[in-house]
C-alpha positions as a Markdown table, in Angstrom:
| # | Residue | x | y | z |
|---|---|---|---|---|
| 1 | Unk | -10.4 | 5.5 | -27.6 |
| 2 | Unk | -8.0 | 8.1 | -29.1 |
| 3 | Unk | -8.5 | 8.7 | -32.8 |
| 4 | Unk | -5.8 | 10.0 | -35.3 |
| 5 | Unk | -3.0 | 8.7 | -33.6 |
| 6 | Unk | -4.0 | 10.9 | -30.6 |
| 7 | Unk | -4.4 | 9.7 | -27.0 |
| 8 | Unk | -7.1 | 12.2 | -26.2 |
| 9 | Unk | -10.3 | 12.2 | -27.8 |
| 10 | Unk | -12.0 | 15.9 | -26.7 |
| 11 | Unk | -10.6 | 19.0 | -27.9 |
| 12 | Unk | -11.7 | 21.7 | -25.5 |
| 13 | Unk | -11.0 | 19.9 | -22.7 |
| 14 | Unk | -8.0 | 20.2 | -19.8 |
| 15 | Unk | -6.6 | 16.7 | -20.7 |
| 16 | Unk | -5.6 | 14.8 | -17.5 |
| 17 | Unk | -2.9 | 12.1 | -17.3 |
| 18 | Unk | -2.6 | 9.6 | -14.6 |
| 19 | Unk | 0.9 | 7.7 | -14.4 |
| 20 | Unk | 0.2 | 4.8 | -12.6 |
| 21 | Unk | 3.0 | 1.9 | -11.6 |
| 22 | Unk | 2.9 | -1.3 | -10.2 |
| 23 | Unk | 1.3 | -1.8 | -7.5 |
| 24 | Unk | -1.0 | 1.5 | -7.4 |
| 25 | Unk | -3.6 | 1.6 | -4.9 |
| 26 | Unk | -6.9 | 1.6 | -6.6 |
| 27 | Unk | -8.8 | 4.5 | -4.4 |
| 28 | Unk | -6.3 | 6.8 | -5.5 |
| 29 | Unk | -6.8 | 6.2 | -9.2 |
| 30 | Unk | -10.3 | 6.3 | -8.7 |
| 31 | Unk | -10.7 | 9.4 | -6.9 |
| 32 | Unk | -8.9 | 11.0 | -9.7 |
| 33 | Unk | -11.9 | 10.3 | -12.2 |
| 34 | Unk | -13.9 | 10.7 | -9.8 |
| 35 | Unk | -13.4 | 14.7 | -9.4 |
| 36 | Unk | -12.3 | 15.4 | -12.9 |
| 37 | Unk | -14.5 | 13.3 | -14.8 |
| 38 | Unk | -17.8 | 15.1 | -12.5 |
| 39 | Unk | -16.6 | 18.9 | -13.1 |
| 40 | Unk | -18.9 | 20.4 | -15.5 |
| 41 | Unk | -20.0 | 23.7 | -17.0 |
| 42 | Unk | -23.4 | 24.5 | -15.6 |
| 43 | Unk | -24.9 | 23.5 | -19.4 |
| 44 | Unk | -23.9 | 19.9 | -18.0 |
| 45 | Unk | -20.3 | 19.6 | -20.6 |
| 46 | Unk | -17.7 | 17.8 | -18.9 |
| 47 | Unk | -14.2 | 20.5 | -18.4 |
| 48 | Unk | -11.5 | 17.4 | -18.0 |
| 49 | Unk | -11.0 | 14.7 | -20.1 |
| 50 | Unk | -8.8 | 11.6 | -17.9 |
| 51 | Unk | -7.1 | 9.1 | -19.3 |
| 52 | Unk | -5.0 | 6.3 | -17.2 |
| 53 | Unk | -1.5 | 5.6 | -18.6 |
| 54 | Unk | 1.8 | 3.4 | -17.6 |
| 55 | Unk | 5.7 | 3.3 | -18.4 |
| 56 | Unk | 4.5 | 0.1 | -20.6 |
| 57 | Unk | 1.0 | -0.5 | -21.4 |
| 58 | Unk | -1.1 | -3.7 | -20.1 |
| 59 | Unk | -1.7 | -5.5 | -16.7 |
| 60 | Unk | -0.4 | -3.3 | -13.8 |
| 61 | Unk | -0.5 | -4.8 | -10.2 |
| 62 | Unk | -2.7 | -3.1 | -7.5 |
| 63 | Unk | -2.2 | -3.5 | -3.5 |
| 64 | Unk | -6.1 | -5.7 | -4.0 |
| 65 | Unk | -6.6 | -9.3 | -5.7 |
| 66 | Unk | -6.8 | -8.2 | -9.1 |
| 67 | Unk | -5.2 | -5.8 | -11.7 |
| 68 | Unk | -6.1 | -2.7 | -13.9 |
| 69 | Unk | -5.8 | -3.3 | -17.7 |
| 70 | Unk | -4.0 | -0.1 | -19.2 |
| 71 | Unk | -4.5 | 0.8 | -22.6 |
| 72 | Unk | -2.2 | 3.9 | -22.7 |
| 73 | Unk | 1.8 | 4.2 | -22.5 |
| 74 | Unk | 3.3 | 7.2 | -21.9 |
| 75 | Unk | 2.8 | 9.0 | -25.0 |
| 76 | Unk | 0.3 | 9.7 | -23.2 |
| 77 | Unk | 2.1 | 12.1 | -21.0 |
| 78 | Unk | 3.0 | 14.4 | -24.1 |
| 79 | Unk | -0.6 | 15.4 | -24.4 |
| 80 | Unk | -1.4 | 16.2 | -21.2 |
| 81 | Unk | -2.0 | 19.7 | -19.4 |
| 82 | Unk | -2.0 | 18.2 | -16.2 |
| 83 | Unk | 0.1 | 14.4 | -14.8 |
| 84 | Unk | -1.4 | 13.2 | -11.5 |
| 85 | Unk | 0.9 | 10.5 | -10.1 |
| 86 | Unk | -0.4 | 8.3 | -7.1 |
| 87 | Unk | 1.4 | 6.2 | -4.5 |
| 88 | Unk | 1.9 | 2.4 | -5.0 |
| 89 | Unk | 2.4 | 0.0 | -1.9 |
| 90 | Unk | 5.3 | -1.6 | -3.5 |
| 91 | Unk | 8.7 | 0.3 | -3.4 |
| 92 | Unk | 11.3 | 1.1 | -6.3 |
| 93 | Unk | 13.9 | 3.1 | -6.1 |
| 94 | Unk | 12.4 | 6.8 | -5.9 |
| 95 | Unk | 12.1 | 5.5 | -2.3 |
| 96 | Unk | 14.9 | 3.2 | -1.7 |
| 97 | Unk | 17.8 | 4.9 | -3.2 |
| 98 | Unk | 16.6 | 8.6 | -4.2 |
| 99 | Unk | 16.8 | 7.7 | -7.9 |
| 100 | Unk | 14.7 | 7.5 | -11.1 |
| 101 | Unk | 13.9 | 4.3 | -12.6 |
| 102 | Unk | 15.5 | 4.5 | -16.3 |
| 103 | Unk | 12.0 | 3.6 | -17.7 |
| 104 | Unk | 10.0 | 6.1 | -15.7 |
| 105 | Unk | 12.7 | 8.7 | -15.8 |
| 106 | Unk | 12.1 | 8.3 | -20.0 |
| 107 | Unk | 8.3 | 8.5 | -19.5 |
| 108 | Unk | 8.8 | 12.1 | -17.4 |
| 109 | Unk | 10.9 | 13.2 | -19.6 |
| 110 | Unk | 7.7 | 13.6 | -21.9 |
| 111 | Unk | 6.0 | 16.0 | -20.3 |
| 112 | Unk | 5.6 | 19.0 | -21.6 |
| 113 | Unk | 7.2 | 21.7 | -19.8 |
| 114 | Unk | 4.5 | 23.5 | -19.2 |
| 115 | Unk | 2.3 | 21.1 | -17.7 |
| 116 | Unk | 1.0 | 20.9 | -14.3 |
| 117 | Unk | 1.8 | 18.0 | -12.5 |
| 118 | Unk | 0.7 | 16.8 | -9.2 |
| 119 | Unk | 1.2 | 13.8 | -6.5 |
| 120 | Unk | -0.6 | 12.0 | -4.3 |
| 121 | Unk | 0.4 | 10.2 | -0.9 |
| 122 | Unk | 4.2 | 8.7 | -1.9 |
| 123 | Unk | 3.8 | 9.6 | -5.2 |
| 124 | Unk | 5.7 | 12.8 | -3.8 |
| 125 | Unk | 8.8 | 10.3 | -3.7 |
| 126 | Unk | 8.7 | 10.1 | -8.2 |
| 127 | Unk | 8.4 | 14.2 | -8.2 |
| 128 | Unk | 11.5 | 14.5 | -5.7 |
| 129 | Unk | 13.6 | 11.9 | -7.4 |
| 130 | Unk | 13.0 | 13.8 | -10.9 |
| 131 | Unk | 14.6 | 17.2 | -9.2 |
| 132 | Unk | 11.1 | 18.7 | -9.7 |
| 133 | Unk | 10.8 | 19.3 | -6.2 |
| 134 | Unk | 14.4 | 21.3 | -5.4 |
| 135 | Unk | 13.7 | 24.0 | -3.3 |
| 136 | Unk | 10.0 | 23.8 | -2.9 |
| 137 | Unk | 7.2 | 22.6 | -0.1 |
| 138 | Unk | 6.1 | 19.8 | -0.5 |
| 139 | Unk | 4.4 | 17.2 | 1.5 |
| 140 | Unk | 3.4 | 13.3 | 1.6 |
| 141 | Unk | 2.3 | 10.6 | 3.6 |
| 142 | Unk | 3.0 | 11.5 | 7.6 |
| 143 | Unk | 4.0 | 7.9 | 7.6 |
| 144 | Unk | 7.1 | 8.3 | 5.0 |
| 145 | Unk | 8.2 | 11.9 | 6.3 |
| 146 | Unk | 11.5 | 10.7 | 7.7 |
| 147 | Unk | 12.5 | 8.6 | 4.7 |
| 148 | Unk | 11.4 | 11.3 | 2.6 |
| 149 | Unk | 13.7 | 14.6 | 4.2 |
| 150 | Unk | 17.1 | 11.6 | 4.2 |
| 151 | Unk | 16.5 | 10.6 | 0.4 |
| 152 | Unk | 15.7 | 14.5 | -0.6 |
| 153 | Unk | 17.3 | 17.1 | 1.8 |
| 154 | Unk | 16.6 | 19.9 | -0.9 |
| 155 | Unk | 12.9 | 19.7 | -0.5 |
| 156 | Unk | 11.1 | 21.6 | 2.0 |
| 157 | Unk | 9.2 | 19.3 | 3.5 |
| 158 | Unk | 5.7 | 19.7 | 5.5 |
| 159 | Unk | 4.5 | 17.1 | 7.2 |
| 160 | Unk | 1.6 | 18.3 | 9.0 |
| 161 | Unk | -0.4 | 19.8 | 5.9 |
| 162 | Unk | -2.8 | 17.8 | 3.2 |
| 163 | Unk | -1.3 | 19.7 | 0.4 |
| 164 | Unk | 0.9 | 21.9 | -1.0 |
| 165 | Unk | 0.6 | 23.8 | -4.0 |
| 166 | Unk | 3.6 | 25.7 | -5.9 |
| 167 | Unk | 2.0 | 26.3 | -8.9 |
| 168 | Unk | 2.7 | 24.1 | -11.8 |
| 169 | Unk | 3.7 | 21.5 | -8.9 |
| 170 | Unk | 1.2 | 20.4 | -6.5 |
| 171 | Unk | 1.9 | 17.5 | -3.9 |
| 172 | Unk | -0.8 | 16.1 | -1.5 |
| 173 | Unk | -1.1 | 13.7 | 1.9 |
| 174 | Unk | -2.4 | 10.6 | 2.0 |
| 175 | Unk | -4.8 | 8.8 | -0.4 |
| 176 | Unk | -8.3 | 10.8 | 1.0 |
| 177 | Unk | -6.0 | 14.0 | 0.9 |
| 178 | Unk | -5.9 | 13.4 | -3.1 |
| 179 | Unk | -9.6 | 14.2 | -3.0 |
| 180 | Unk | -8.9 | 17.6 | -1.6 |
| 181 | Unk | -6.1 | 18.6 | -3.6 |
| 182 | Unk | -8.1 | 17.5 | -6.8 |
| 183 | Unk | -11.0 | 19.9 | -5.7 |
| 184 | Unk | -8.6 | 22.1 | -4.7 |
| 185 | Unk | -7.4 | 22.0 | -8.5 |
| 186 | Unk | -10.5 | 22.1 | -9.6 |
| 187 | Unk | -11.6 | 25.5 | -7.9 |
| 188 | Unk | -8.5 | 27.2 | -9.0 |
| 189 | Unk | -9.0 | 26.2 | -12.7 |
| 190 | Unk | -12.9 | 26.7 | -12.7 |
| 191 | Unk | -14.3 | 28.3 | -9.4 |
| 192 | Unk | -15.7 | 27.3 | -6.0 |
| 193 | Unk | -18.9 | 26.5 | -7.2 |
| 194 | Unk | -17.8 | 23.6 | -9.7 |
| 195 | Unk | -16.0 | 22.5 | -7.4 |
| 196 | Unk | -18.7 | 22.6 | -4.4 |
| 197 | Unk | -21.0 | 20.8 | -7.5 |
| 198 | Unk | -18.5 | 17.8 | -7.4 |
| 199 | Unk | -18.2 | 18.0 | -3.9 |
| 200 | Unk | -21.4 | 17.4 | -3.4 |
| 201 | Unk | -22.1 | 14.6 | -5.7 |
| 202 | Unk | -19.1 | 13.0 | -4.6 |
| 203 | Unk | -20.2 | 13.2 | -1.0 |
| 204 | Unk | -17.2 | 14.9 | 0.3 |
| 205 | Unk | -16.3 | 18.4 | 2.0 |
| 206 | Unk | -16.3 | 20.8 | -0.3 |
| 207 | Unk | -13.3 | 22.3 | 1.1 |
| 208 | Unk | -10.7 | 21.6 | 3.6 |
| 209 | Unk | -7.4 | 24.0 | 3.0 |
| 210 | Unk | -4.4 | 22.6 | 2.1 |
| 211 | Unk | -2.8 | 24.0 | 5.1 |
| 212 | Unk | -5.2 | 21.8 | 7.8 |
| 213 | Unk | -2.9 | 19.3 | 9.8 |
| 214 | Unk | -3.1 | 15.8 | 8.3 |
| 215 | Unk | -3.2 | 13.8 | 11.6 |
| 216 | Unk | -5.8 | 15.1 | 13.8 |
| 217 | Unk | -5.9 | 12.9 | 17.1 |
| 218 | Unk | -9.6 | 13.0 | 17.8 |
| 219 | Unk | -11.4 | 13.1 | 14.6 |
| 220 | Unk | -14.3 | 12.2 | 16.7 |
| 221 | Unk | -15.4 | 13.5 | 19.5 |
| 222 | Unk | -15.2 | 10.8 | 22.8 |
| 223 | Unk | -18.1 | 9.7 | 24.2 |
| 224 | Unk | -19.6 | 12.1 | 26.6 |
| 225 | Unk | -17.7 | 15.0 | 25.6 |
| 226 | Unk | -19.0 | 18.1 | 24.0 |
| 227 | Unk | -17.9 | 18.7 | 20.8 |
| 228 | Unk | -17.6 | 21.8 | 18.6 |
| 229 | Unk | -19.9 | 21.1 | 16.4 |
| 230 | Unk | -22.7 | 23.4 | 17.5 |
| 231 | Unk | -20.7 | 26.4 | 17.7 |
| 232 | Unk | -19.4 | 25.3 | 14.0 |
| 233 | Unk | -23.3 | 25.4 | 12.5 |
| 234 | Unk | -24.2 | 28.9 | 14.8 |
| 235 | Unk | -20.7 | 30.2 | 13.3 |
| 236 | Unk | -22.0 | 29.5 | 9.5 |
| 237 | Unk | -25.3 | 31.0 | 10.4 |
| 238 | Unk | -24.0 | 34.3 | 12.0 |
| 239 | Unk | -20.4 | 34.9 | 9.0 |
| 240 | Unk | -21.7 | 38.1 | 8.5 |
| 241 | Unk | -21.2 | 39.3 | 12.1 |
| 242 | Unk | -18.2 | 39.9 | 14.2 |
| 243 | Unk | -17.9 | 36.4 | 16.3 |
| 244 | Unk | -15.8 | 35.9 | 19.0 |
| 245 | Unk | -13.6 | 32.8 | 20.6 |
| 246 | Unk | -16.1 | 33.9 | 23.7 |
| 247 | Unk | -18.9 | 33.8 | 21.5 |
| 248 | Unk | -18.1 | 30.5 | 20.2 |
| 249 | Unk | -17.1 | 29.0 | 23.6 |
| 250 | Unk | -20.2 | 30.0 | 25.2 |
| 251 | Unk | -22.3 | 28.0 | 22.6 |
| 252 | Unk | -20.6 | 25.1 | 23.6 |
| 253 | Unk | -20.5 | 26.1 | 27.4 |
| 254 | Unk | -16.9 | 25.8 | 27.6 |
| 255 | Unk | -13.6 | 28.3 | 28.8 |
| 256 | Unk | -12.3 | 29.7 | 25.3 |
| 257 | Unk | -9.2 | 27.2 | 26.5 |
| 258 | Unk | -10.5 | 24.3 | 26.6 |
| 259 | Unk | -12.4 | 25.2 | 23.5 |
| 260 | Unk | -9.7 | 26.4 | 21.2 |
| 261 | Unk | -7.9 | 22.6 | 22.2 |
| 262 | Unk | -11.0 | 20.5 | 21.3 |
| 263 | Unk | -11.6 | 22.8 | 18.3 |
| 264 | Unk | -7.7 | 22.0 | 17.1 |
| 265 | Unk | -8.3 | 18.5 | 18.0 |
| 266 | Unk | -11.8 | 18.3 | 16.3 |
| 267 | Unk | -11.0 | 20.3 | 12.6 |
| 268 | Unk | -7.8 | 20.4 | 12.4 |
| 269 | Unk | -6.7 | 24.2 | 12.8 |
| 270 | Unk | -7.8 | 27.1 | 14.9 |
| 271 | Unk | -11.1 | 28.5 | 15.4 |
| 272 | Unk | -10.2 | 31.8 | 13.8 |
| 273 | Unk | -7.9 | 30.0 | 11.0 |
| 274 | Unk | -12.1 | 28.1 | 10.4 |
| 275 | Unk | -13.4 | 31.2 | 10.1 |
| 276 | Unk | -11.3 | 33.4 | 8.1 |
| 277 | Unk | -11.4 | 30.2 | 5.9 |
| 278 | Unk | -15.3 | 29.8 | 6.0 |
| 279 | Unk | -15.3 | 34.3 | 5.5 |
| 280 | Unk | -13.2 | 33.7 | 2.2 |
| 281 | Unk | -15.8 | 30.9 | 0.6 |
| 282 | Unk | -18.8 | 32.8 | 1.2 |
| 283 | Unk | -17.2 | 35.4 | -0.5 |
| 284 | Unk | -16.2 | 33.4 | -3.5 |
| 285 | Unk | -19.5 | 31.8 | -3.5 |
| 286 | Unk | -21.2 | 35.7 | -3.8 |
| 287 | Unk | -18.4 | 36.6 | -6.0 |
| 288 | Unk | -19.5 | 33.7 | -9.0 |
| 289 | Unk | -23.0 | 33.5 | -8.1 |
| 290 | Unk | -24.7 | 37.0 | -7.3 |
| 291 | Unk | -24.3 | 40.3 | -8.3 |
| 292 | Unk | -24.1 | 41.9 | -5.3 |
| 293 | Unk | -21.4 | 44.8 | -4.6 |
| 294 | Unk | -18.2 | 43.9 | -3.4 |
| 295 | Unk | -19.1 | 46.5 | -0.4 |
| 296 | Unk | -21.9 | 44.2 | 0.5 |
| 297 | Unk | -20.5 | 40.5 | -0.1 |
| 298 | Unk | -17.8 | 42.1 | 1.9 |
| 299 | Unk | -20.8 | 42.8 | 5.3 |
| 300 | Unk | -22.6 | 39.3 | 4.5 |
| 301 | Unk | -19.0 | 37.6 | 4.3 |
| 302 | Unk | -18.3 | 39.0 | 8.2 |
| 303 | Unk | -15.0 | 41.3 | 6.5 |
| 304 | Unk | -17.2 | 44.1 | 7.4 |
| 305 | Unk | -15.3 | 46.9 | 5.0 |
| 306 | Unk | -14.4 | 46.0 | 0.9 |
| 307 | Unk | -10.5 | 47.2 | 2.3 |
| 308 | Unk | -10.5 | 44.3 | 4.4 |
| 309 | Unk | -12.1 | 41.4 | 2.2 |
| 310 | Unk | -9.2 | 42.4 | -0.5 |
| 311 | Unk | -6.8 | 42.1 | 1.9 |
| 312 | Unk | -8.0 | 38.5 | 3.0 |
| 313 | Unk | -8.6 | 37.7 | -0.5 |
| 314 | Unk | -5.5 | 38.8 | -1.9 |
| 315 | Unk | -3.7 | 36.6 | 1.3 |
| 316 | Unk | -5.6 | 33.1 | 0.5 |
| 317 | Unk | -6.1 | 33.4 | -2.8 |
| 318 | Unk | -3.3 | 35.7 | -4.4 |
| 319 | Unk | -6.2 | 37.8 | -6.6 |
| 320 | Unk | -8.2 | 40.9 | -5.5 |
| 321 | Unk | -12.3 | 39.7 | -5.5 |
| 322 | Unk | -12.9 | 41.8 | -9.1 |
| 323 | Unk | -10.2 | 40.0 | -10.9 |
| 324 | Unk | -12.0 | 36.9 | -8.7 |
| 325 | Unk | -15.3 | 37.8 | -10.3 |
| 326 | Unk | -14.4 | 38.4 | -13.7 |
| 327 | Unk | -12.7 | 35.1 | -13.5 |
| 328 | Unk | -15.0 | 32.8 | -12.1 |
| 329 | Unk | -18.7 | 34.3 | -12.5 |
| 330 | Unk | -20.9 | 32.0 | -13.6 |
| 331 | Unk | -22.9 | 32.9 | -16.9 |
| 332 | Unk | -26.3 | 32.5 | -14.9 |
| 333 | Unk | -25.1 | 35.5 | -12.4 |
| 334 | Unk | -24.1 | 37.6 | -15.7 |
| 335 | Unk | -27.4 | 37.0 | -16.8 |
| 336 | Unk | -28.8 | 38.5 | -13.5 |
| 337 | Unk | -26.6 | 41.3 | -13.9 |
């Protein structure tokens, strides 16, 4: 409970607020303590503190056979560094009409300015209808694309993407794509290897980039037909050397044709978009956790030359690898130093 008239309880901590509304579907509020509440400093101390609020506090409807009791209003929302707002199943007017809800409009309106806030699945629908959108990428639900762009023609919409982030606004797919774009939080705010720490005790991919279409039509592979798989596991083995889309066929025994299609159809994006995406974690990985020269994490990340891993770098990530390094490194790594 919050004590001196305060909603959150931990200084220290990046204080997370999640709006809910009636109807909320209760994965998506659960996946956002899920990722928070498990990041930690390698001492074990939690980094986020979450607290669950709504426009009025009380009973709040979910899409199941029972409802979530929420303590908080949104006072809440004046406290927090970052607002996650889920999707509900039952539809007001951010997605009827284009307009704000006088009651939630109220409740936005208390967020500080510069807070983060982020969406998931149709939540996209409150962010657009409170102008916080105008003129950026966003995305949502595949499902709600086309009632999305007539309701909110300023926004660039992206349908075929899991997230999008524009800094202090971040928007996300459908309810498992929340789960990436809170990891994907999480490794901006604290590093890839927190965030691979709740990956992994979540059991979910550490990593899937924001840019990854949300739709893939063969998730898994039909019966009888080769996957991509195998070349996938040699490729992770071998990131320090120069692999090619021959290379990577001929593990699979297929025309670099057919495989680039079943590898698109499999993951989600091309083979060399995988690797240039599997090249940069590496590197972040031997960025926070060794000491190594940036010469040699560049050769064991396959960049070959420190010239080209800052240019990848600097692409995905908008930061050179020593500004990466001094960021991120983990106190274990300084110790080794």
């Amino acid at each position: 409970m919050a004590t001196s008239g305060r909603v959150f309880s931990h200084p220290g901590r990046h204080r997370v607020a999640v709006l809910i509304r009636h109807g909320v579907i209760p994965m998506e509020l659960g996946l956002v303590h899920q990722v928070f509440g498990r990041a930690a400093t390698p001492e074990g101390e939690p980094l986020y503190e979450v607290v669950t609020c709504a426009v009025e506090p009380g009973p709040v409807r979910t899409d199941a056979d029972f409802p979530i009791h929420v303590t908080h209003g949104p006072e809440t929302l004046a406290e927090a560094d970052t607002v996650v707002v889920p999707a509900t199943h039952e539809l007001d007017e951010t997605e009827t009409e284009g307009i704000l809800p006088e009651p939630l409009s109220q409740a936005l309106a208390r967020i500080r300015p510069d807070a983060r806030i982020a969406s998931i699945c149709t939540g996209a629908f409150v962010l657009a209808a409170a102008g916080l959108l105008d003129g950026k990428r966003a995305t949502t639900h595949w499902m709600s694309t086309d009632n999305f762009r007539a309701l909110y023609p300023a926004v660039r919409l992206d349908p075929d993407v899991l997230y999008v982030d524009e800094g202090s606004v971040l928007t996300s797919a459908g309810e498992a794509a929340g789960i990436d774009l809170c990891l994907h939080i999480v490794r901006e705010d604290h590093g890839a290897a927190v965030a691979n720490t709740v990956a992994r005790r979540t059991v979910v991919p550490p990593h899937r980039d924001g840019g990854q279409a949300q739709f893939i039509r063969r998730p898994v592979p039909e019966p009888r037909r080769s996957s991509t798989g195998t070349a996938r596991s040699w490729a992770l083995r071998h990131l320090d050397r120069p692999l090619t889309l021959r290379e990577l066929a001929d593990r699979e025994s297929m025309s670099v044709r057919t495989f680039t299609r079943r590898f698109r159809e499999e993951v989600g994006v091309t083979p060399l978009r995988w690797l240039n995406q599997q090249r940069i974690e590496r590197a972040r990985h031997l960025l926070e956790e060794s000491d190594l020269p940036i010469e040699r994490i560049a050769a064991q990340a396959g960049f070959g030359t420190a010239a080209s891993l800052r240019q990848h770098f600097q692409a995905a990530l908008g930061v050179s690898p020593r500004a990466y390094r001094r960021t991120f490194r983990t106190e274990a790594a300084d110790a080794a130093a």
